[in-house]
C-alpha positions in Angstrom: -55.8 48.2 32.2 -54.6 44.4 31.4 -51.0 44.6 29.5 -51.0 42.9 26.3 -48.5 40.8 25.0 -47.2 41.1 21.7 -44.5 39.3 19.4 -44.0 41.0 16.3 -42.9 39.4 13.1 -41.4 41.6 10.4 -39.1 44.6 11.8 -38.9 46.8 9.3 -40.6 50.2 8.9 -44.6 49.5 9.9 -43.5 47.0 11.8 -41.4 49.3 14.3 -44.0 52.1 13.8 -46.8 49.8 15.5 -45.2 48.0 18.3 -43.7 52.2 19.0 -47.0 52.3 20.8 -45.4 49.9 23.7 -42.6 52.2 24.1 -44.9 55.1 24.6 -47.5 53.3 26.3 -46.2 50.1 28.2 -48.7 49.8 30.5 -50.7 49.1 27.5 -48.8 46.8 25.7 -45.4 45.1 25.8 -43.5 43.4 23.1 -42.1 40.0 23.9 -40.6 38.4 21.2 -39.7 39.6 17.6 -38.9 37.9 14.2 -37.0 39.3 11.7 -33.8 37.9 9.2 -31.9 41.3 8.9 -29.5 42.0 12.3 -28.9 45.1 12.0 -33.0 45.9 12.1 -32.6 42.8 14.3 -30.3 44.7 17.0 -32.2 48.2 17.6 -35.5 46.4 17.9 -33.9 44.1 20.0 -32.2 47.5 22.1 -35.5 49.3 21.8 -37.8 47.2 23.4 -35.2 45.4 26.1 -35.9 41.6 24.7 -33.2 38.8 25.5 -31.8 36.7 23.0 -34.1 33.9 22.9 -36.6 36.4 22.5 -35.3 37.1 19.2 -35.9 34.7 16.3 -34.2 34.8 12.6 -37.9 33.7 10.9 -41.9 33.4 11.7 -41.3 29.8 11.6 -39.0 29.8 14.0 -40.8 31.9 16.3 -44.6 30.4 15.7 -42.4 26.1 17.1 -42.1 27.3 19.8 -44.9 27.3 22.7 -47.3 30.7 22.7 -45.3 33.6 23.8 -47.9 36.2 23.0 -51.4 37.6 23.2 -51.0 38.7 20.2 -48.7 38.9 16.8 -48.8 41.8 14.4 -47.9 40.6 10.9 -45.7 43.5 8.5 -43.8 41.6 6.6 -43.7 42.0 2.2 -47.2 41.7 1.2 -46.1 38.4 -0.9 -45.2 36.5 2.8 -48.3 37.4 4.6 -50.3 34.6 4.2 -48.1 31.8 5.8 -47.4 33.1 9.4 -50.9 34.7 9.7 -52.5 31.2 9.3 -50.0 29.5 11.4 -50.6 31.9 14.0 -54.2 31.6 14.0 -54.2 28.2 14.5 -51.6 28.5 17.1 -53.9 30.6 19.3 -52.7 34.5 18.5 -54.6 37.4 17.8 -53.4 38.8 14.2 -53.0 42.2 13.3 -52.3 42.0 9.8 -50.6 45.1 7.7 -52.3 45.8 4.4 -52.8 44.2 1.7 -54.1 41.1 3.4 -52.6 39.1 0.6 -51.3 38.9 -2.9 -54.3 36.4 -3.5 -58.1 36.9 -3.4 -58.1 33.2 -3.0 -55.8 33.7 0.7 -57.7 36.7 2.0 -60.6 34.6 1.9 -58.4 31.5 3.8 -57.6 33.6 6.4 -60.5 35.1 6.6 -62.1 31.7 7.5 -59.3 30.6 9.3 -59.7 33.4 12.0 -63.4 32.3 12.3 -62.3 28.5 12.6 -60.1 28.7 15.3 -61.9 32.2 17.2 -59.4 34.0 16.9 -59.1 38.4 16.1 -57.6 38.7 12.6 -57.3 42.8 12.2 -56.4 44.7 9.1 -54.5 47.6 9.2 -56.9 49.4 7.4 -55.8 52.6 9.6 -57.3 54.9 7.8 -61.0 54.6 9.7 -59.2 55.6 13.0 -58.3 58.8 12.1 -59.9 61.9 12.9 -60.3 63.3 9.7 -62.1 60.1 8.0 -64.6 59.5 11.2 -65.7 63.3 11.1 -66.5 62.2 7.5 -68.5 59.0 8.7 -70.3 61.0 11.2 -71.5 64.1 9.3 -73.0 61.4 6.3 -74.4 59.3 8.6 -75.6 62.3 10.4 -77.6 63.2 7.4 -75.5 66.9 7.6 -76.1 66.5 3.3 -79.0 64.7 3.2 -78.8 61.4 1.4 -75.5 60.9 -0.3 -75.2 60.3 -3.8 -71.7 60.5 -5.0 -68.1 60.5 -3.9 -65.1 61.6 -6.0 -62.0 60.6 -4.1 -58.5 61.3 -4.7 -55.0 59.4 -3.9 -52.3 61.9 -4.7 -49.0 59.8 -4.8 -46.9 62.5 -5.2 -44.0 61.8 -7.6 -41.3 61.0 -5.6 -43.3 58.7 -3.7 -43.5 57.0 -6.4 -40.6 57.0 -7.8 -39.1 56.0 -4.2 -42.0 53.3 -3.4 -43.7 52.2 -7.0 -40.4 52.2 -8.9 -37.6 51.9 -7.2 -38.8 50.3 -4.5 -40.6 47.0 -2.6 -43.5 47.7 -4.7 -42.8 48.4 -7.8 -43.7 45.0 -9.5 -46.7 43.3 -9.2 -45.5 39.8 -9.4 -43.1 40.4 -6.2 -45.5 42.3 -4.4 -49.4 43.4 -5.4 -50.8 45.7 -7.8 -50.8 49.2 -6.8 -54.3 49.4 -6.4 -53.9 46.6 -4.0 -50.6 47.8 -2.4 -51.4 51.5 -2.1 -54.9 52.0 -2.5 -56.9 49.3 -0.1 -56.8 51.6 2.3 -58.8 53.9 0.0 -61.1 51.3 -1.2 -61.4 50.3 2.4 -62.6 54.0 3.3 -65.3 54.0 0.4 -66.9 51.4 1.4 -66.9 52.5 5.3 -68.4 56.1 4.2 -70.9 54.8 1.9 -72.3 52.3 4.0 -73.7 49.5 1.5 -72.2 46.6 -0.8 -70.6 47.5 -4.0 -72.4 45.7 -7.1 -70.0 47.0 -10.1 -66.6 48.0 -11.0 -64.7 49.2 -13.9 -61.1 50.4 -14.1 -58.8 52.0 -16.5 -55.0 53.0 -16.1 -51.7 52.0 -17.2 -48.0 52.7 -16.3 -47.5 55.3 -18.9 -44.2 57.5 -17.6 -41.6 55.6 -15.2 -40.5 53.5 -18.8 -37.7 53.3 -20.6 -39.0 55.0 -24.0 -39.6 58.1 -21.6 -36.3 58.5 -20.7 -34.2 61.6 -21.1 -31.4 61.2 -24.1 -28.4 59.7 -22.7 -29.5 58.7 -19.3 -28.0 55.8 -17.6 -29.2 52.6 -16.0 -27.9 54.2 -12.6 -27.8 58.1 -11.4 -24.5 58.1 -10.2 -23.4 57.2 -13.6 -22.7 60.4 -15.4 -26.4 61.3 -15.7 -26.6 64.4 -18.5 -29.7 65.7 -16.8 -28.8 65.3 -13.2 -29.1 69.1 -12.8 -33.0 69.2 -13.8 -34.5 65.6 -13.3 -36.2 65.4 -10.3 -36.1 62.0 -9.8 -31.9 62.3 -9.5 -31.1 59.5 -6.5 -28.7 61.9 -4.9 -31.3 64.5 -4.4 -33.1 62.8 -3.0 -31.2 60.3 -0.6 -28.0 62.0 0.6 -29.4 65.3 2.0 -27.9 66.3 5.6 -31.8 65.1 7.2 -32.2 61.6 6.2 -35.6 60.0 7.1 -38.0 57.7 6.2 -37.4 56.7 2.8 -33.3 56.7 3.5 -34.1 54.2 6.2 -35.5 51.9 3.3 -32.2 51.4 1.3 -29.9 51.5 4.2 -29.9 50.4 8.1 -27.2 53.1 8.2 -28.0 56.3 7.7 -24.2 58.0 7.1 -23.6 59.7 4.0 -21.1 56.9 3.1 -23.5 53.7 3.6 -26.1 55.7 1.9 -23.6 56.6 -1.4 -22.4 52.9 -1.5 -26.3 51.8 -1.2 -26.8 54.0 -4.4 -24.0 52.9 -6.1 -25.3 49.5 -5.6 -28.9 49.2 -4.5 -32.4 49.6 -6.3 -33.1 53.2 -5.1 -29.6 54.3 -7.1 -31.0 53.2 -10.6 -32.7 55.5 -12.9 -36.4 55.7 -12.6 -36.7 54.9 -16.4 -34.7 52.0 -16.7 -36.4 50.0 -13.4 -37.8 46.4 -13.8 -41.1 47.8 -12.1 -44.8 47.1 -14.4 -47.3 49.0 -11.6 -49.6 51.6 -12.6 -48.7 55.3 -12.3 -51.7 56.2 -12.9 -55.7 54.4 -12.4 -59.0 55.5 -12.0 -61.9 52.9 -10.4 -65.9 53.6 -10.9 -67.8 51.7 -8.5 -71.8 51.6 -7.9 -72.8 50.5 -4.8 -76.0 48.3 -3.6 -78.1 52.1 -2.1 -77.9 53.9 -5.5 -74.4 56.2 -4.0 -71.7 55.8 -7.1 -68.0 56.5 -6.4 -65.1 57.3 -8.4 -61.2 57.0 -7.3 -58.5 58.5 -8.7 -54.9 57.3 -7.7 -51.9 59.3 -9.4 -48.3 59.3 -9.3 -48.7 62.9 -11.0 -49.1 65.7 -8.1 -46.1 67.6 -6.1 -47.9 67.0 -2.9 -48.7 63.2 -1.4 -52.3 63.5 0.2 -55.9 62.6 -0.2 -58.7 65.2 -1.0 -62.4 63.9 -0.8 -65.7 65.6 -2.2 -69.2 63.9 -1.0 -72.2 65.2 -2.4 -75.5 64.7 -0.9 -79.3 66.4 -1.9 -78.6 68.8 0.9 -75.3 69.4 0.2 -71.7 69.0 0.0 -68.8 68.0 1.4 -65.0 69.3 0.6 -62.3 67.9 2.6 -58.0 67.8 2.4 -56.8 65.2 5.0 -53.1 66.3 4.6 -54.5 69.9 5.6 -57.2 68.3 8.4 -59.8 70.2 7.2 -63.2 69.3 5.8 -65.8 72.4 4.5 -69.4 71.6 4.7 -71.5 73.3 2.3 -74.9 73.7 2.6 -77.5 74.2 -0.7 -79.9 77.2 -1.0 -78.7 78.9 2.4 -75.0 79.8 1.6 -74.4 78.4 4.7 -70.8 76.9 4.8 -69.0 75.2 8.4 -65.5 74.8 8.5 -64.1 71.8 10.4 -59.8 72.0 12.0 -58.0 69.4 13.8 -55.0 69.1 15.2 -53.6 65.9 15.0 -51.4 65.5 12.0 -52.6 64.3 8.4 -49.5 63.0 6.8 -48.5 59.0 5.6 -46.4 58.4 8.3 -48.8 57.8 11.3 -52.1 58.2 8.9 -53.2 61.2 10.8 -52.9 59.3 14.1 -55.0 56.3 12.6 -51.6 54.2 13.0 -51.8 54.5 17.1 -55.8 54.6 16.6 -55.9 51.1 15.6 -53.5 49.9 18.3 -55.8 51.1 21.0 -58.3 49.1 18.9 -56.7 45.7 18.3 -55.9 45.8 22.1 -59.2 46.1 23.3 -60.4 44.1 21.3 -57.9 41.0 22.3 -58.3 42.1 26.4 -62.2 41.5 25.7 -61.7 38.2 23.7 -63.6 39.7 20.5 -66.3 41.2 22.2 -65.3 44.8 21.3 -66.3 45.3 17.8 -63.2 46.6 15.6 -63.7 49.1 13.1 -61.5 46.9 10.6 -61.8 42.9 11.2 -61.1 40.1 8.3 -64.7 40.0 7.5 -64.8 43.9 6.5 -61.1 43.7 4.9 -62.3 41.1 2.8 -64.6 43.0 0.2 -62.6 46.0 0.1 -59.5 44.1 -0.9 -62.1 42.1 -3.8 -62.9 45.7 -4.9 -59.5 46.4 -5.4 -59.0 42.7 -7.1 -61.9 42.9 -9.6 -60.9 46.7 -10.3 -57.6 45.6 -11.2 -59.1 42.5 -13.3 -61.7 45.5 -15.2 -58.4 47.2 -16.1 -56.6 44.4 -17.5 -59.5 42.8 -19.3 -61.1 46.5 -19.7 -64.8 45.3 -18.8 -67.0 46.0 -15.8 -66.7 43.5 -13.3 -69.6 42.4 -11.4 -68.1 41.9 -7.5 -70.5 39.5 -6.1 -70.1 37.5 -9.1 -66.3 38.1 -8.6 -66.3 37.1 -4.7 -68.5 34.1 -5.7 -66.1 32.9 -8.0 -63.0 33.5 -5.6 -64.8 31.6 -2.4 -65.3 28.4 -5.0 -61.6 28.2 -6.3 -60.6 28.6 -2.6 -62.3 26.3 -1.0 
């Protein structure tokens, strides 16, 4: 197997979760190079993966002057900077793998979209949920005919509310303006899958939903701007920052305010950071709540519910076809087939894990992908290219415009109307 060569640009958390596969698998894959403005991240990717000092670059610009150094570059920086390096790259001669969303702008996922095409290059989203095993058991029993012919889909994103409060208030994506909407920044993915399962274009969509809780006229009586602040409900709120962020185990979501995980960087990052400040009294304006009804081009409708509202953060799924239906629970890896008339049910188990970090093993899935794909120069077809992004993330742009403008939104008018202003 031919070692790929990969530069990475963005080291924070996805970022150092993809290019993990070199260190498990280097005959696979190698990183070479890395961009990325913060030195501390800077200095254990730099440790991680063995790279010299002119291997390490302060920005994408930097890095993309110089000659190619790569096969490949994977792209995770804020959704707002996407759009920049991924078309600089492309015309440089890299393969992209490109963290979702593809962009802040229908307008640029269509430019990059063509740009890819232009210059022959692999642009892959990280749509990462079609590698995992749960969501291609689901694409195989449908297109398997195990219901008969599907007719509807009820899906269901459940945020969990402290991953919300850590991600959608607090946090990088909390306002649309410096990021995406939420059903852009959190729920592509989903969108992504729909589309996948149900195997035809999607004519209409219409949206409601609204940020309705994480506000300041929902705030407790007497709470301050920031936790540490003398908060009167500390005791009962379950959104109290040093709950949540100064336990003995830090992990994931520590790692996102601070590059040092002791207790005292992590108190000082409260005391002066965005993930200390009261979950009421945040500049954030995404949704906490949306639901999107979509009808597609074969007669199958499909509704999605995303909600900040649940204790646990998972996706459930029902499918119902004329033969039957299908129940499934990705954080539990389990999907129940039901048969009609028969009371004939099958119970499908597997073992890989089903939780965010590592999507089930669809994060390491789509690796394996993206690398075949660039060893046979885009003669493997990838279960997630540009061309397949593209109209899940118009979904998502046109759902979002239906909620705003409440009105159903035709999406090939939609996509028509994007291609013209970007061109």
């Amino acid at each position: 197997m031919n070692q790929v060569k990969v530069a990475l640009i963005g080291g924070g958390l996805r970022g150092s979760i993809y290019t993990s596969f070199a260190l498990q698998n280097p005959h696979a894959m190698k990183v070479v190079a890395v961009a990325e403005p913060n030195a501390e991240r800077m200095a254990v990717f730099k440790s991680e993966h063995g790279l010299r000092d002119d291997q390490c670059y302060k920005d994408w610009d930097e890095m993309l002057a110089v000659p190619q150094l790569a096969d490949a570059v994977i792209v995770t920086t804020q959704d707002k900077f996407h759009y920049e390096p991924t078309m600089r790259a492309l015309e440089t001669g890299y393969h992209v793998l490109l963290e979702k969303p593809m962009s802040a702008s229908a307008e640029e996922c269509v430019r990059m979209q063509e740009q890819a095409k232009k210059y022959d290059r692999s642009l892959t989203i990280c749509h990462v949920l079609r590698y995992t095993t749960f969501f291609r058991a689901l694409k195989e029993l449908v297109d398997d005919g195990a219901i008969g012919r599907l007719m509807s889909i009820s899906h269901h994103e459940n945020v969990a509310y402290w991953h919300q409060a850590h991600s959608y208030v607090r946090g990088n994506w909390r306002n649309s303006k410096e990021s995406s909407p939420m059903i852009l920044a959190k729920s592509c993915h989903d969108l992504d899958i729909l589309l996948w399962l149900v195997g035809a274009d999607c004519l209409n969509v219409s949206s409601f939903g609204s940020l309705s809780h994480f506000k300041a006229d929902q705030a407790p009586p007497g709470a301050p701007k920031r936790c540490l602040d003398g908060c009167p409900v500390a005791v009962e709120c379950p959104y109290y920052a040093p709950k949540i962020y100064l336990t003995d185990t830090p992990g994931w979501k520590d790692r996102a305010m601070s590059d040092d995980l002791s207790y005292e960087a992590r108190y000082q990052a409260l005391l002066k950071g965005p993930y200390g400040r009261c979950v009421y009294h945040c500049d954030n304006d995404v949704v906490d709540h949306q639901v999107v009804s979509m009808e597609f081009a074969n007669e199958v409708t499909a509704v999605f519910t995303m909600t900040a509202f649940t204790e646990e953060c998972n996706r459930t799924i029902k499918l119902m076809g004329t033969k039957g239906e299908i129940r499934g629970s990705m954080d539990k890896n389990e999907i129940e087939v039901r048969y009609f008339g028969n009371g004939k049910r099958q119970l499908l188990t597997f073992n890989d894990p089903g939780g965010h970090i590592g999507h089930g093993g669809g994060d390491f899935g789509l690796m394996r992908d993206f690398l075949d794909e660039v060893r046979s120069k885009g003669k493997v077809e990838m279960l997630t290219s540009a061309a397949q992004s593209v109209q899940s993330h118009m979904i998502a742009f046109a759902a979002e415009r239906s909620r705003m403008e409440k009105r159903t939104i035709s999406v090939a008018e939609f996509i028509e109307e994007v291609k013209s202003s970007s061109s």
